[in-house]
C-alpha positions in Angstrom: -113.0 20.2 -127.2 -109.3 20.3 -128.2 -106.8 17.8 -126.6 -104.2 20.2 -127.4 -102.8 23.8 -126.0 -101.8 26.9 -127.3 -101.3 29.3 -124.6 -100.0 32.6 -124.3 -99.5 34.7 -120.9 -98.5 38.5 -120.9 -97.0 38.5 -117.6 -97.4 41.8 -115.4 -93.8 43.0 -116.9 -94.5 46.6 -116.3 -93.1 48.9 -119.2 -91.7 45.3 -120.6 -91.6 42.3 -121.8 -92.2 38.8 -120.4 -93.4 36.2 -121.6 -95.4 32.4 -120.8 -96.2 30.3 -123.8 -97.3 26.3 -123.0 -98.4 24.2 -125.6 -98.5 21.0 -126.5 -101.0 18.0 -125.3 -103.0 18.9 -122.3 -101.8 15.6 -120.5 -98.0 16.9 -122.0 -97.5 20.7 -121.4 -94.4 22.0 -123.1 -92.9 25.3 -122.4 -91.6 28.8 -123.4 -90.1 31.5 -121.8 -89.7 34.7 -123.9 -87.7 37.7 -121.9 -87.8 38.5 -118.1 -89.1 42.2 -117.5 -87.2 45.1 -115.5 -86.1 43.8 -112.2 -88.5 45.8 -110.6 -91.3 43.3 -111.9 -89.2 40.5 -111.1 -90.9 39.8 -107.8 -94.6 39.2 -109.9 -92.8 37.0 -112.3 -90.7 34.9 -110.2 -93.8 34.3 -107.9 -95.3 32.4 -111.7 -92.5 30.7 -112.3 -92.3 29.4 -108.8 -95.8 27.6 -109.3 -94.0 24.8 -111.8 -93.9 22.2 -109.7 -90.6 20.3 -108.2 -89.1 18.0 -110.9 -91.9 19.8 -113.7 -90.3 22.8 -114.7 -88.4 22.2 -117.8 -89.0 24.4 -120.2 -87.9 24.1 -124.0 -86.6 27.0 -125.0 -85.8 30.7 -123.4 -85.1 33.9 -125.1 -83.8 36.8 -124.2 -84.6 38.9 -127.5 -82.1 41.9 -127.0 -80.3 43.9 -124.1 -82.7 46.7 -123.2 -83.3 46.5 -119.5 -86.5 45.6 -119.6 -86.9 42.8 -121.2 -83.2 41.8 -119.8 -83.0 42.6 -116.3 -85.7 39.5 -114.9 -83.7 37.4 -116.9 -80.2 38.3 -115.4 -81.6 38.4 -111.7 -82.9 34.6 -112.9 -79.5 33.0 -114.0 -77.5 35.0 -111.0 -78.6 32.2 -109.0 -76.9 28.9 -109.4 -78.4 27.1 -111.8 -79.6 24.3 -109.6 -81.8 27.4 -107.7 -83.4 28.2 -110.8 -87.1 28.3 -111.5 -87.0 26.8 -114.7 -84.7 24.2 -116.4 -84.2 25.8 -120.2 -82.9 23.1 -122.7 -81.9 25.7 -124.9 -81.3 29.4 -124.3 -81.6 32.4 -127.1 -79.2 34.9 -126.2 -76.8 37.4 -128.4 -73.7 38.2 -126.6 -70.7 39.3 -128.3 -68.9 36.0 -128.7 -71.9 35.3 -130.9 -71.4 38.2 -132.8 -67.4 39.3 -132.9 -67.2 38.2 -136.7 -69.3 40.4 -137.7 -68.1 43.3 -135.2 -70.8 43.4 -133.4 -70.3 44.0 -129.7 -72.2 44.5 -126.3 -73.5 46.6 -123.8 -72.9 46.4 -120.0 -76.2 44.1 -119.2 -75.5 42.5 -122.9 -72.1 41.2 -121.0 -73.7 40.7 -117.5 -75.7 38.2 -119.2 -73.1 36.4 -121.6 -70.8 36.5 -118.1 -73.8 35.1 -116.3 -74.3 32.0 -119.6 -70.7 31.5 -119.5 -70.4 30.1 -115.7 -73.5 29.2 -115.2 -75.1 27.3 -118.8 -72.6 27.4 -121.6 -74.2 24.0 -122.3 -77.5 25.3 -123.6 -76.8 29.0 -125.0 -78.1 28.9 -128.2 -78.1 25.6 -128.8 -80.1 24.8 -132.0 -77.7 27.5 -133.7 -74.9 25.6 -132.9 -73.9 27.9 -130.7 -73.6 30.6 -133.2 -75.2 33.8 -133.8 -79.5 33.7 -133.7 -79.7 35.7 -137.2 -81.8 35.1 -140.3 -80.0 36.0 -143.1 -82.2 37.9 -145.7 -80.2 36.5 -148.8 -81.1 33.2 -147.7 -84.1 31.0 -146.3 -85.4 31.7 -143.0 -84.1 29.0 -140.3 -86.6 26.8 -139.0 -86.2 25.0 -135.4 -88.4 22.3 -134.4 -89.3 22.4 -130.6 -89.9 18.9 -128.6 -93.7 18.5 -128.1 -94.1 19.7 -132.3 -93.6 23.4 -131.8 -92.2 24.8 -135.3 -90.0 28.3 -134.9 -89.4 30.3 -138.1 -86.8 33.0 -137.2 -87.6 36.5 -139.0 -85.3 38.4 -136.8 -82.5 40.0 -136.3 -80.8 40.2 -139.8 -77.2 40.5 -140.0 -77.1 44.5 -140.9 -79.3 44.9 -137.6 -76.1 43.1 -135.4 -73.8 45.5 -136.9 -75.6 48.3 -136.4 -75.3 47.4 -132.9 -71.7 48.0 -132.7 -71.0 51.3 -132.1 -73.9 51.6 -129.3 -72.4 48.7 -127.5 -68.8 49.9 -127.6 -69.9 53.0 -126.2 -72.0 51.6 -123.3 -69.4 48.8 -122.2 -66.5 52.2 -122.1 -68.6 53.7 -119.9 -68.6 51.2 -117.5 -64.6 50.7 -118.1 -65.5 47.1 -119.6 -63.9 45.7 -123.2 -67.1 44.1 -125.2 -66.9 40.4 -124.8 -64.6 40.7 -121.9 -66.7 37.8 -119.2 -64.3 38.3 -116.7 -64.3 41.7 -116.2 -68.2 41.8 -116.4 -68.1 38.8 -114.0 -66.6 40.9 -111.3 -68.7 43.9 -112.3 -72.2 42.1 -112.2 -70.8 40.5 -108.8 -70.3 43.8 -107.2 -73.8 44.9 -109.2 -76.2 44.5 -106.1 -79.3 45.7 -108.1 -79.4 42.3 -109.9 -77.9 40.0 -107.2 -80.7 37.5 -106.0 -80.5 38.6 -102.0 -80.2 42.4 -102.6 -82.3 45.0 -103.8 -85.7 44.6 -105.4 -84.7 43.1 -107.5 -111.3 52.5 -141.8 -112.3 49.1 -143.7 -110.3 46.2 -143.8 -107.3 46.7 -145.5 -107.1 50.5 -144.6 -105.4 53.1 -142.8 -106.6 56.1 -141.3 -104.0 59.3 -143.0 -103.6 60.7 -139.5 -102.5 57.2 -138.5 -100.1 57.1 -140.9 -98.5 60.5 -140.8 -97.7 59.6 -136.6 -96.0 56.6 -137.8 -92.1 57.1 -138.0 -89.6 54.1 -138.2 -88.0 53.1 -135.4 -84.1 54.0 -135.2 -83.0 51.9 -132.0 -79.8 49.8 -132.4 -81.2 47.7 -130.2 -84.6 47.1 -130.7 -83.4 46.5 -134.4 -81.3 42.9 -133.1 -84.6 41.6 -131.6 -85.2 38.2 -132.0 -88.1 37.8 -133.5 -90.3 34.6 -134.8 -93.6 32.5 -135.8 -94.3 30.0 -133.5 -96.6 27.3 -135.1 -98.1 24.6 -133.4 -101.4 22.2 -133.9 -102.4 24.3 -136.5 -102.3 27.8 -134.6 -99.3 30.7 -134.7 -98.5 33.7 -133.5 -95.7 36.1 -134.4 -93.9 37.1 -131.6 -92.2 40.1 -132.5 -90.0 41.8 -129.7 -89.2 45.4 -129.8 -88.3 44.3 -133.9 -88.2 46.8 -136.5 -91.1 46.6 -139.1 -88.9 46.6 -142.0 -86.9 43.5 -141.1 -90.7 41.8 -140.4 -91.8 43.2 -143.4 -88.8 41.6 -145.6 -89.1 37.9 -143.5 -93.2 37.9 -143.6 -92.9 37.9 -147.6 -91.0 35.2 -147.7 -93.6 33.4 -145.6 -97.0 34.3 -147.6 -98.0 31.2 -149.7 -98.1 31.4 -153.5 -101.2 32.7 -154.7 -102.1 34.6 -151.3 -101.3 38.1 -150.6 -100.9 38.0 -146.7 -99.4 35.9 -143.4 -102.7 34.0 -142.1 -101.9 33.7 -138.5 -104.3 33.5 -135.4 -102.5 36.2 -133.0 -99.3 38.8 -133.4 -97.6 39.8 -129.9 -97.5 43.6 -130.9 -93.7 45.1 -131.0 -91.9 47.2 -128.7 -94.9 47.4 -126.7 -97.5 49.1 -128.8 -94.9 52.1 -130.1 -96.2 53.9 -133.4 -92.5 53.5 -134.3 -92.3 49.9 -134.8 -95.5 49.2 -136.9 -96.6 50.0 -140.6 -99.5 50.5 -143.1 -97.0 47.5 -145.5 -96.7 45.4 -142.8 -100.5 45.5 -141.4 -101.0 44.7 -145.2 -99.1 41.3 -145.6 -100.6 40.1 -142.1 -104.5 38.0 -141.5 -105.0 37.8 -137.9 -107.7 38.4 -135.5 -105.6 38.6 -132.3 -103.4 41.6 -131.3 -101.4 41.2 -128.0 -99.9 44.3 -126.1 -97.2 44.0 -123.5 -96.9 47.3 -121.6 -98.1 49.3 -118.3 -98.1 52.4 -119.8 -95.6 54.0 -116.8 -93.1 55.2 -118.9 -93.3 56.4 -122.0 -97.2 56.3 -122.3 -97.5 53.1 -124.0 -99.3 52.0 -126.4 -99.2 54.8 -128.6 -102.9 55.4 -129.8 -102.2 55.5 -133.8 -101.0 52.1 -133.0 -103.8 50.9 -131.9 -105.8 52.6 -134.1 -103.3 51.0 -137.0 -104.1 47.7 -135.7 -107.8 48.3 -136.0 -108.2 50.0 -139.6 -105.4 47.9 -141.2 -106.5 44.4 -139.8 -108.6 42.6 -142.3 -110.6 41.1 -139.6 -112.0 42.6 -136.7 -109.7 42.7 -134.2 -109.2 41.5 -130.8 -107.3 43.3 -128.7 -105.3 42.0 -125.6 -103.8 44.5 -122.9 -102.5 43.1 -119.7 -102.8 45.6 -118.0 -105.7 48.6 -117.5 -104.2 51.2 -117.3 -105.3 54.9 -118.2 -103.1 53.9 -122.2 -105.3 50.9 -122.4 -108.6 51.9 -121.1 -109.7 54.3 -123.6 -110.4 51.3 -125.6 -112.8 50.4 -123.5 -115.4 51.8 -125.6 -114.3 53.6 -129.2 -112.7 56.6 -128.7 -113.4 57.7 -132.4 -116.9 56.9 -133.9 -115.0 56.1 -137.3 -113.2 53.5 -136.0 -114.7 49.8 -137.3 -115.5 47.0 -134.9 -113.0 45.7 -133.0 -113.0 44.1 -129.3 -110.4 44.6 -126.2 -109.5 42.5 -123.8 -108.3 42.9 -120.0 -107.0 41.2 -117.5 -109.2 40.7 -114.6 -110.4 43.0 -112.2 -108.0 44.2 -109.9 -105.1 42.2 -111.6 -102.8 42.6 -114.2 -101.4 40.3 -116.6 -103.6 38.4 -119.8 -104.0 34.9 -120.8 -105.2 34.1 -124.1 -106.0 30.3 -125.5 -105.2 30.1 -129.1 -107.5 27.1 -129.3 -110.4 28.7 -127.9 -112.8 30.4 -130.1 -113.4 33.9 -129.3 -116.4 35.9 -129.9 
């Protein structure tokens, strides 16, 4: 039995994204926090953060991988309290705002600056940190950057590239006009966010291996999203064991980074789980980058409430283009996730899904333990 940890938890984040990674020693947990949901699953994940213990709940790094509201919103409502209330003590903390960005023109929405106003009073200290404070990019012209985690956790950035933060900047402009706000302009979002009672912390509620099926393929279509395109997206290594955590990221800038990570001589990424982008969207996966990827472990972050996630020739992607076969993790059942209960299509090859227990939501998966 392994000394060590490599856990992952899909917290119940409804439509979105949250995150709970520990690893490390089991007598020496460390920690990571990847996005915060819609505030309307705040209450579930506050109640798991608020089980860290007093004096125990530092947490190495936290990352808020882009602005759409739900994957932004829980981690807002977090840092509007003072920082001495929070649940978690971040030593570093991943964030884009537009004073990371301005000299490349790339500027940001209304939560973008709610956020950056929020980092700015509350932890200028530790906002992106290991960047130097600068922008959290990896530069396709040039080797991806690697961050080394205390407690041995290795980060390899793969997204966003630079031409996805500039294609930012028109949608950002737009959104921050609407709300009468200048992109980058902290004080004025200050005063927004503190008359913004949705977010304050005492108002509101808060075929075979290697293959893929034709009509799979003809439902994929590339994802257009300004936003989802400046996810930040990595591999996390650690004792031997990786996963790709891959946001709401476009499959073209994963593509482009996961080359540059296959070793010579191999055709493909061996890594023991990928966190599934934009929450199991046909628009954010491909036949090319199934192709360069050896895992056994798919994990899917959605409640299917809105927008009827996970898109079935996702799923079904995941399953003919995986070159083992695959596990499947859903944390939630839900009517999106339950059909793979039991194959829906008698074609499709062997593959297993996971849920979270009955009655619950949310999914835990060891990356140490061996699966059958």
């Amino acid at each position: 039995m392994s000394n060590q940890t490599f856990t992952i938890e899909l917290l119940p984040a409804n439509q979105g994204d949250a995150i709970w990674v520990e690893y490390g020693k089991k007598s020496d947990r460390r920690r990571m926090m990847i996005d915060g949901g819609p505030i309307d699953a705040w209450p579930d994940i506050e109640t798991r953060l608020m089980k860290l213990k007093e004096g125990d709940k530092r947490v190495e790094l936290a990352v808020i991988t882009h602005v759409d509201t739900d994957h932004i919103e829980g981690m807002i409502r977090m840092f509007a309290e003072k920082r001495q209330k929070w649940p978690i003590a971040p030593e570093d903390i991943w964030f884009n705002g537009y004073r990371h960005m301005k000299e490349s023109a790339v500027l940001g929405g209304r939560e973008g600056d709610f956020l950056s106003a929020l980092l700015h009073h509350r932890a200028f200290d530790k906002w992106n940190k290991k960047f130097g404070n600068q922008a959290v990019a990896a530069d396709p012209s040039r080797d991806l950057p690697i961050v080394e985690l205390e407690g041995g956790m290795k980060i390899t950035l793969l997204s966003p590239s630079p031409a996805k933060l500039k294609s930012m900047a028109n949608k950002w402009i737009k959104d921050s006009a609407k709300h009468n706000l200048k992109p980058g302009d902290l004080e004025k979002a200050w005063e927004q966010f503190l008359g913004y009672t949705k977010l304050h912390p005492d108002e509101g509620i808060l075929g075979g291996p290697g293959e893929m099926d034709e009509e799979v393929r003809k439902q994929l279509k590339a994802d257009q999203s300004a936003a989802n395109g400046s996810s930040i997206a990595f591999l996390a290594e650690y004792g031997g064991k990786s996963c790709l955590f891959l946001a709401d990221a476009h499959h073209s800038v994963i593509t482009a980074a996961i080359k540059k990570l296959i070793p010579p001589g191999e055709t493909r990424l061996k890594v023991d789980a990928v966190k599934v982008s934009h929450h199991g969207s046909r628009n954010n996966i491909s036949k090319a980058m199934m192709e360069l990827i050896d895992a056994r472990h798919f994990l899917i972050s959605s409640s299917g409430a809105k927008h009827n996630h996970p898109d079935e020739a996702t799923v079904k992607a995941i399953i003919q283009g995986s070159l083992q076969d695959p596990v499947i993790w859903f944390n939630y059942s839900s009517e999106q996730t339950l059909i793979w209960k039991k194959k829906p299509d008698v074609s499709l090859r062997k593959y297993k899904a996971k849920y979270p227990p009955k009655g619950k939501s949310g999914v835990t998966i060891d990356l140490f333990k061996v699966y059958k």
